[in-house]
C-alpha positions as semicolon CSV with decimal commas, in nm:
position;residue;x (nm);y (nm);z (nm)
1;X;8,248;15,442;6,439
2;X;8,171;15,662;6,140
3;X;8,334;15,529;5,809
4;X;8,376;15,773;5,467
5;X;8,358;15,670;5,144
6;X;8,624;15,811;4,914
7;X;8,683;15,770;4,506
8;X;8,989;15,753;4,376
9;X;9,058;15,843;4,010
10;X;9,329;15,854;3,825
11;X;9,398;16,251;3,647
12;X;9,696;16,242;3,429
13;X;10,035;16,097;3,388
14;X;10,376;16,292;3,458
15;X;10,722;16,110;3,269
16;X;10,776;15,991;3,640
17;X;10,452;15,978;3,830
18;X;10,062;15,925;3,777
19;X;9,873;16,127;3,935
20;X;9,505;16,115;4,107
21;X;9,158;16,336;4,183
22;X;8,977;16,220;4,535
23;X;8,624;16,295;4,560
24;X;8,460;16,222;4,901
25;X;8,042;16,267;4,850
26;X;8,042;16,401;4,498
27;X;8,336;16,674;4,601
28;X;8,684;16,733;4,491
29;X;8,893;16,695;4,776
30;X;9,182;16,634;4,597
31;X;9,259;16,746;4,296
32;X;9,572;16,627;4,170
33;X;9,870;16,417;4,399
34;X;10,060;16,140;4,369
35;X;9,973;16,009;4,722
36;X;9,528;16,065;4,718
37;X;9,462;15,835;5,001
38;X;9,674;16,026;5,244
39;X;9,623;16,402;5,106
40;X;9,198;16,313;5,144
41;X;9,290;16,170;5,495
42;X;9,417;16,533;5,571
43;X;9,157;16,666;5,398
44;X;8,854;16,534;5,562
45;X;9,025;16,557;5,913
46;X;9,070;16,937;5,786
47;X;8,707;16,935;5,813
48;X;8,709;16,748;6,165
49;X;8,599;16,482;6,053
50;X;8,682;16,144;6,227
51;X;8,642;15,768;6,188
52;X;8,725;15,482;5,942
53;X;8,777;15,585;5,576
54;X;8,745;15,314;5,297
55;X;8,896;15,395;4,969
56;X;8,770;15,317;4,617
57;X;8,785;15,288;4,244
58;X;8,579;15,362;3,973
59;X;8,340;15,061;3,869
60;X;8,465;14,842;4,197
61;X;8,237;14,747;4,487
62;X;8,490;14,683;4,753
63;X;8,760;14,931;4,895
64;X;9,091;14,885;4,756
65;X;9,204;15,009;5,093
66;X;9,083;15,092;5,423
67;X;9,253;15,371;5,704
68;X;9,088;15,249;6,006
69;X;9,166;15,624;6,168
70;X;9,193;15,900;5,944
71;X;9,352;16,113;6,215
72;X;9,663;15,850;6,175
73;X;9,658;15,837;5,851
74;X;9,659;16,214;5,761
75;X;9,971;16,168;5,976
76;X;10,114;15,929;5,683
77;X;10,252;15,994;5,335
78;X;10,355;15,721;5,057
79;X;10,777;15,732;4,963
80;X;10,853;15,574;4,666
81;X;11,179;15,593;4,511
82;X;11,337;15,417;4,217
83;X;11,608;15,213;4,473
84;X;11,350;15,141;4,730
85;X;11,019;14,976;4,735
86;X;10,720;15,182;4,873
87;X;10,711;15,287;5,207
88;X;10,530;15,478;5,460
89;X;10,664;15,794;5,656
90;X;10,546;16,029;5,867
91;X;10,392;16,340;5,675
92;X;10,554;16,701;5,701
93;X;10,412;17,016;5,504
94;X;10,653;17,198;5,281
95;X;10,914;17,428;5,466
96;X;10,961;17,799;5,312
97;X;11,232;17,681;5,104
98;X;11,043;17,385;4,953
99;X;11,273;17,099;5,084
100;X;11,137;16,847;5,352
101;X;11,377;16,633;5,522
102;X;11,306;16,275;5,485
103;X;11,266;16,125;5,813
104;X;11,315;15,748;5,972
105;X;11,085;15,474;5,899
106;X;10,948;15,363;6,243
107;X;10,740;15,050;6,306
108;X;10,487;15,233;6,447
109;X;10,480;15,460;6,139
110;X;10,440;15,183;5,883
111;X;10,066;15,007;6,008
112;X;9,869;15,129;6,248
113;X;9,640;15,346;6,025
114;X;9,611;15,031;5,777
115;X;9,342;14,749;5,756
116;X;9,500;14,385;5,638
């Protein structure tokens, strides 16, 4: 099985969110989101790529976090509200209008894409 290497930086701060740059073998693959490790997911299965992906930081030797299957986890977005802890959902692109429902937490939504 094939595993990526991705670096996660941070980019700027918004009043409500920080906000990150991805960079997967010297490219921007992300440029700016709130949720990198999922948006380079999509990205690098954009580019059909498959496999393990291992996530990093700047000046750290060991992944901070590891999507054994990017396919799943391009599937997978971060929800973090100020009542609720963070979560995983399913992803959805933005509809015409902008608006994208927020749909049930599953089980099987929540870890299968995630190393312990």
């Amino acid at each position: 099985m094939t595993t990526h290497h991705v670096l996660i930086e941070p980019t700027h701060r918004s009043p409500s969110r920080q906000f990150y740059r991805a960079t997967f073998n010297g490219e921007e693959i992300v440029a700016r989101s709130w949720d990198p490790e999922f948006a380079a997911c999509r990205a690098l299965k954009a580019r059909g790529l498959t496999g393990r992906v291992e996530f990093f930081r700047v000046d750290v030797l060991h992944p901070y976090l590891v999507v054994r299957d990017l396919a799943e986890g391009a599937g997978l977005r971060a929800y973090e509200d100020e009542a609720h802890t963070p979560t995983l959902r399913k992803w959805q692109p933005f509809d015409l209008d902008g608006v994208v429902p927020e749909p049930a937490v599953t089980a099987a939504a929540r870890r299968p894409a995630l190393a312990n």
